[in-house]
C-alpha positions as CSV (number, residue, x, y, z in Angstrom):
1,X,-46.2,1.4,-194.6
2,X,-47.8,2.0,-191.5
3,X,-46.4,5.7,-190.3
4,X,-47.8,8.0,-192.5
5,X,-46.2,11.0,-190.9
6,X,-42.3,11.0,-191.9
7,X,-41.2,15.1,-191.9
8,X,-40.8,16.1,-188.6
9,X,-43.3,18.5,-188.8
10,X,-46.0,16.1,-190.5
11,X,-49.1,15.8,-188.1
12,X,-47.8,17.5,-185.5
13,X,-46.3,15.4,-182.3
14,X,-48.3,15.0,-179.2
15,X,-51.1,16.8,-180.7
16,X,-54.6,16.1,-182.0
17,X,-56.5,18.7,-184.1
18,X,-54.2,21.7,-182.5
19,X,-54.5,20.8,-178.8
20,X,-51.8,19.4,-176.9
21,X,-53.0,15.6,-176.3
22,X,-52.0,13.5,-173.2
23,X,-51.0,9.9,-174.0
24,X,-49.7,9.2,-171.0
25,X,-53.0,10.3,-169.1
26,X,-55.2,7.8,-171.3
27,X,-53.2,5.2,-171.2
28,X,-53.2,5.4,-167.3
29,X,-56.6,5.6,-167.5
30,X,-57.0,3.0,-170.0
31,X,-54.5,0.9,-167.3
32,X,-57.2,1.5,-164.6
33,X,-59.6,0.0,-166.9
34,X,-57.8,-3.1,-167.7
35,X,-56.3,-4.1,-164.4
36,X,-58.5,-1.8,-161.7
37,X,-57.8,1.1,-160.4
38,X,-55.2,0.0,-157.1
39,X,-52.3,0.5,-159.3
40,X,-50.0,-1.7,-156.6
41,X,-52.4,-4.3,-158.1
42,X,-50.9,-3.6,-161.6
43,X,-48.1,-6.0,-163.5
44,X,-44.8,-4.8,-162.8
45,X,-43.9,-3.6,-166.3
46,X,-46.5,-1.3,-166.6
47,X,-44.6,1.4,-165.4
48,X,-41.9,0.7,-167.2
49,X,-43.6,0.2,-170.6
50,X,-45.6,3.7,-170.5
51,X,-42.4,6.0,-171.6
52,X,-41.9,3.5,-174.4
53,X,-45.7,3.8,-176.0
54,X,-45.9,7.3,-175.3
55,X,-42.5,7.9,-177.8
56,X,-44.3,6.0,-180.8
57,X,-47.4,8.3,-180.0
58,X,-44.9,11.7,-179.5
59,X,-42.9,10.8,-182.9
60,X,-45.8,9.3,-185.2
61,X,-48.9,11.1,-184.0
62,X,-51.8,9.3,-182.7
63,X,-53.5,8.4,-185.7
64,X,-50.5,6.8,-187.0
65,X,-49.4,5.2,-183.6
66,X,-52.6,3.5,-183.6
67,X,-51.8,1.4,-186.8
68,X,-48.3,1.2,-185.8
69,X,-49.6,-0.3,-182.6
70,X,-52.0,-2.8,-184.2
71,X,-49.3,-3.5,-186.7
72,X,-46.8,-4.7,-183.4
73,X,-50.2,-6.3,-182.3
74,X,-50.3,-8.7,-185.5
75,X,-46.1,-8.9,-185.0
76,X,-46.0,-10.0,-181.6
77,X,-49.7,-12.7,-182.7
78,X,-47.3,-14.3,-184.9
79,X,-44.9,-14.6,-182.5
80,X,-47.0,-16.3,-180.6
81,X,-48.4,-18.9,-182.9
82,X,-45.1,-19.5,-184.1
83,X,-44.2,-20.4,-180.4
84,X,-47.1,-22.4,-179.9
85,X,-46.3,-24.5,-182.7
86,X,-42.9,-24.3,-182.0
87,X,-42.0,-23.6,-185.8
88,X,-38.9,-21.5,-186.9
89,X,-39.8,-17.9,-186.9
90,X,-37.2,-14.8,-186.7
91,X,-38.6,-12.5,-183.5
92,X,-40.4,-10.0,-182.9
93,X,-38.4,-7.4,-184.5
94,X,-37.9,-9.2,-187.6
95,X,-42.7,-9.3,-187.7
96,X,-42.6,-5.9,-186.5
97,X,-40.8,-4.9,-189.4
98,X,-43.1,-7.1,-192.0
99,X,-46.4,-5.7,-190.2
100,X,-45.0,-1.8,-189.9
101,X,-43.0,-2.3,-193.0
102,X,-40.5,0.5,-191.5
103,X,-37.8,-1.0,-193.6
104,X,-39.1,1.0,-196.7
105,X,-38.8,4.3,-195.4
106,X,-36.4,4.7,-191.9
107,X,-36.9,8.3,-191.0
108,X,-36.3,9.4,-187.6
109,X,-39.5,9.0,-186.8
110,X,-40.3,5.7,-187.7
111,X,-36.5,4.0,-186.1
112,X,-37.5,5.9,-182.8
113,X,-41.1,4.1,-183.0
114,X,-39.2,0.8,-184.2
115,X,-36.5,1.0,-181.0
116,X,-39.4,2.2,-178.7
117,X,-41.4,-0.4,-179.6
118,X,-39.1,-3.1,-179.3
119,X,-38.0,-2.4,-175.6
120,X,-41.2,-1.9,-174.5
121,X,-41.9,-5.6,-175.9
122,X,-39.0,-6.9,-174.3
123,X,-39.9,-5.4,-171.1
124,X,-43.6,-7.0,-170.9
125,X,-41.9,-10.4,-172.3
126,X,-40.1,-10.7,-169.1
127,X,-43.2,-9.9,-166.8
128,X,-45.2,-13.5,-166.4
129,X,-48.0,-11.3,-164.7
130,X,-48.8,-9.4,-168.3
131,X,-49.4,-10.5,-171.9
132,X,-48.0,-7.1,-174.2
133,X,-51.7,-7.4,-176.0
134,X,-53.0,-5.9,-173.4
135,X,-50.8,-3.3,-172.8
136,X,-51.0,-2.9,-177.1
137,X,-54.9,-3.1,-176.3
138,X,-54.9,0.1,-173.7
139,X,-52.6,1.9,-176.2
140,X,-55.0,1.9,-178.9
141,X,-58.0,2.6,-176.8
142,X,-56.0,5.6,-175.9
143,X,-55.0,6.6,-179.3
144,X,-58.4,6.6,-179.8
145,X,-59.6,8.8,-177.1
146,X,-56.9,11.9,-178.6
147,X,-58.3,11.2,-182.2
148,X,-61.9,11.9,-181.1
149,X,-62.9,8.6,-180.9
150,X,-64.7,7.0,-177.7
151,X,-63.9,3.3,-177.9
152,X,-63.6,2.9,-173.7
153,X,-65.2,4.5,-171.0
154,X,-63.0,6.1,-168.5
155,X,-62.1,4.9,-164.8
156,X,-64.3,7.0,-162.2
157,X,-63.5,9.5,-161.4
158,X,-61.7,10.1,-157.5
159,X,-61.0,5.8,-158.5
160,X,-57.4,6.4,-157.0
161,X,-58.4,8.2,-154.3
């Protein structure tokens, strides 16, 4: 199962090793990086996406919103082959739950990742200007940035100005 943390207290939410860790911040960041940093330039659903990542990230932790969002990666992948070559396939729901395997254990924490997830793919599907990799792409360049890791370099600073 991807989610390792399933007590509400396991991992501590919105935190990474005891200090209070800004998802929404990196992701913006990690935004900039991905589409430049005029954010009237940016696909319409990025806005509307960035509540729904930062709830998997607030209810699993980073570390284990990382894998969940590589697991939705590998979901929505097969959606997409399955599209291309127009075979029978069941959704995205149905791959997210075979990739996450959230069906073995449904705590709290893993349906609000599940239900969070699932909109936020629904959202991007809709917006032609945006394929939801990305968007799973900035999310776990950001996960990375609260876990310690550096795996992007940050927009410059005064970008937005």
């Amino acid at each position: 199962m991807v989610p390792r943390a399933t007590r509400p207290s396991a991992g501590r939410r919105g935190t990474s090793g005891g200090v209070t860790y800004n998802f929404g911040l990196h992701f913006t960041q990690e935004l900039g990086n991905s589409f430049g940093p005029p954010t009237d330039s940016w696909p319409a659903s990025a806005e509307q996406v960035t509540p729904f990542f930062a709830i998997v990230v607030n209810v699993l932790g980073t570390d284990d919103a990382a894998r969940w969002f590589e697991a939705a990666r590998k979901a929505h992948q097969r959606v997409v082959v399955a599209e291309r070559d127009r075979t029978h396939h069941f959704g995205f729901a149905h791959h997210l739950d075979v990739e996450t395997e959230a069906h073995q254990e449904p705590t709290l924490p893993v349906v609000a990742a599940f239900e969070a997830t699932k909109a936020l793919y629904e959202i991007t599907r809709r917006d032609s200007g945006v394929d939801v990799d990305v968007f799973f792409g900035c999310a776990l360049r950001a996960c990375s940035r609260g876990s310690g890791r550096t795996d992007s370099t940050p927009v410059a600073a005064g970008a937005n100005a």
